[in-house]
N, C-alpha and C positions, 0 to 999 in steps of 0.2 A: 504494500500500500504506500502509494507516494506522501509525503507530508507537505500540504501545502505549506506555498513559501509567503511570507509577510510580505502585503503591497508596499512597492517603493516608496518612499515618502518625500513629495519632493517638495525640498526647502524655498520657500520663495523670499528675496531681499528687499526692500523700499527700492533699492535705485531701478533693481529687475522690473518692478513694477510701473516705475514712473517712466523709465524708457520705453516699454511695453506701452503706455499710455503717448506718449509722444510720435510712436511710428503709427497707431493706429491714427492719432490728428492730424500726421502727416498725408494716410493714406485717404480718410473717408468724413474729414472735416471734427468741427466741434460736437454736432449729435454723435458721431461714432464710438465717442470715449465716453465707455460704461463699464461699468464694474465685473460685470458679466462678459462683454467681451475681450478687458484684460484676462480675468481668468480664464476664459476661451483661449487665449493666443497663448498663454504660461501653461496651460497643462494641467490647470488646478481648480477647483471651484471655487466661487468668490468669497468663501469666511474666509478665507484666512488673509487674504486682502484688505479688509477692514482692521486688522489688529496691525497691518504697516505702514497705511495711509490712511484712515479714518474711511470716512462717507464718501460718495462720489465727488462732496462738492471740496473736499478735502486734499480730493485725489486732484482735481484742475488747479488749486492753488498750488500743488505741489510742480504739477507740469509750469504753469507761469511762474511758479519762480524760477523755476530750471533754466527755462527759454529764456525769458526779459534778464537772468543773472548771467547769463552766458552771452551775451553781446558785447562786441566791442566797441567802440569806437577811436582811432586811429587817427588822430590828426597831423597833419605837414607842417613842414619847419619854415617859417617868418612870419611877418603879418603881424598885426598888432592885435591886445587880446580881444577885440570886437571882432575881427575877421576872425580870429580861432574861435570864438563863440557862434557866431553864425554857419561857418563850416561845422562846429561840431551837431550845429541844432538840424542842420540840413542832414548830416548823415546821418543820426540815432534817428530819425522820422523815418532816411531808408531801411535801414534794422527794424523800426518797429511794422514796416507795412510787408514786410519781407518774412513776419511770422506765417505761420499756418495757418490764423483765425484769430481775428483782433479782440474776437472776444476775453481774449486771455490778457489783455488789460485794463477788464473789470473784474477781473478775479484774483490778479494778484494781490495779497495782503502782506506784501517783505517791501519795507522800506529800502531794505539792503540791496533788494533786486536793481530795483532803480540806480541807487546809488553809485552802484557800481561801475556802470558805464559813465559815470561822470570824472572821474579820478584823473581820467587825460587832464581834460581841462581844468579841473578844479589846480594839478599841476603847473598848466600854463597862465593860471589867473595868477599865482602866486609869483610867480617868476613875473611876470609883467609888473609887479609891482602891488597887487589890489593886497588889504590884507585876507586874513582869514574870513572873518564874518563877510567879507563885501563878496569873496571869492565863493562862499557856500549859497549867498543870496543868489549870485548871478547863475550857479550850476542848478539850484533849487527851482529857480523860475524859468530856465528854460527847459527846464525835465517836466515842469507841470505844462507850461506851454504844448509843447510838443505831443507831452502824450495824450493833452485834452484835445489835440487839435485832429490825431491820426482815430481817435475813439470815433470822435463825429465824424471825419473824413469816412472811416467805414461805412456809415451810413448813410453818405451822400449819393444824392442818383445819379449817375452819370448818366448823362440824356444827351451827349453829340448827336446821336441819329435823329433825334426827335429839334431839335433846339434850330430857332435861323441863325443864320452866323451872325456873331456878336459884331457891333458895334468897337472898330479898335480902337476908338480913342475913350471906352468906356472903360471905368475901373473895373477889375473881377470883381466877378461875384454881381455884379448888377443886373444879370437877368433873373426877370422874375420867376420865370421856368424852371430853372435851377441852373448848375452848374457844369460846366466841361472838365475835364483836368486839368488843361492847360491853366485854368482859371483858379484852382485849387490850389497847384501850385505855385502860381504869382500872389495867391490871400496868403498860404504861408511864409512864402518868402518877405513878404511885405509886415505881418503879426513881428517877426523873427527881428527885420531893421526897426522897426519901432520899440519893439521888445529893448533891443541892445542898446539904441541911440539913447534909449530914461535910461538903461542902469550904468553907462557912461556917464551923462550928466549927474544922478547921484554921487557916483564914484570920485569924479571932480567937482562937487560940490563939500562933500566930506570933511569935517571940523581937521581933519588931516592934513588933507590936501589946501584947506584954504590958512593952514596956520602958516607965520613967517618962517622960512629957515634960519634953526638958529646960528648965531654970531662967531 
C-alpha cells in the first residue's frame, strides 16, 4: 500500500505577490488586479494572501507605492534652478503618464513614494543656493502640481476627431468642447512657468536674500 505523500506547500512572499499584482496591471488594466487572480497566477488560493498584503485595496497601495517609488527622475547639467525645476516637472509628469493606470495615484498612501523622485532636484535646489525649507517648498509644490495635474489629465476627453481646429492665437484650453493634447500640454507647461516664476520671486524676496551682506 503506497503512503500518501503531504501536498507541497507552497510558500508565498509580499514582494511574490505585489509583483504578481503589477504584471497582471500591466497585462489587463486596473479591474484585472484581484485577489483571486493573484492567487490564480501564484499557484495558491487567496487566504493566505491577505495575511501578506491585507484586503484588495491594501494590495493596490502596495503596487503604487512600488511603481510611483520606483521612478526616477534624471536631470542634465547647467541651467539655473528654475530650468532644472521645470525640466524636472516636465519629466516626473512623463513617469507619471507612463504608468499602467493612473489610477494608482489615488491610491497611493507613502508620502515617501513621492518623495523620492524629488531628491535630484531637491539636490540641485541646494546647490543653487535656495536653503532647505525654500528647496523642500519648491520640490513639495511641484510634486502636488504635477501629480494633480496628470490625475485630471487622465480624465480628460481627448476629442481631436470631434473638435474644429482651434483658433491659434487662442490660449489652451479655451474651447469649450474640451481639449486636444497639444492643448494639455501647453496648460501644463504654462501651470509649470507660473508655478516656478512665484517661487523664484519668493525665493528672492526672502528676509535672506533681501538682508545687506555683511561688512
Amino acid at each position: 500500500m503506497t503512503t500518501p505523500q503531504p501536498a507541497t506547500r507552497v510558500v508565498v512572499h509580499r514582494d511574490a505577490v505585489i509583483d504578481t499584482a503589477i504584471a497582471i496591471l500591466y497585462e489587463q488594466g486596473f479591474k484585472g488586479v484581484t485577489m483571486r487572480a493573484v492567487a490564480y497566477r501564484l499557484g495558491v488560493s487567496p487566504i493566505p494572501l491577505y495575511s501578506k498584503v491585507g484586503d484588495k485595496n491594501a494590495l493596490i497601495e502596495a503596487v503604487a507605492e512600488r511603481l510611483l517609488g520606483d521612478i526616477e527622475v534624471n536631470l542634465g547639467a547647467g541651467g539655473t534652478w528654475m530650468e532644472q525645476a521645470e525640466q524636472w516637472a516636465h519629466t516626473y509628469r512623463d513617469r507619471l503618464t507612463a504608468l499602467p493606470d493612473r489610477h494608482l495615484l489615488l491610491s497611493n498612501q507613502s508620502r515617501e513614494a513621492l518623495v523620492r523622485a524629488t531628491r535630484p532636484l531637491l539636490g540641485r535646489l541646494r546647490s543653487a543656493g535656495l536653503d532647505r525649507e525654500q528647496a523642500v517648498r519648491v520640490c513639495r509644490m511641484l510634486t502636488w502640481i504635477t501629480t494633480g495635474f496628470v490625475t485630471v489629465e487622465s480624465g480628460a476627453a481627448k476629442l481631436e476627431a470631434h473638435l474644429e481646429p482651434a483658433d491659434p492665437l487662442s490660449p489652451a484650453g479655451g474651447q469649450a468642447d474640451g481639449v486636444t493634447q497639444p492643448e494639455i500640454d501647453d496648460l501644463f507647461t504654462a501651470q509649470i512657468r507660473f508655478a516656478v516664476e512665484g517661487l523664484r520671486r519668493e525665493v528672492e524676496s526672502s528676509p535672506a536674500n533681501l538682508a545687506p551682506a555683511p561688512r
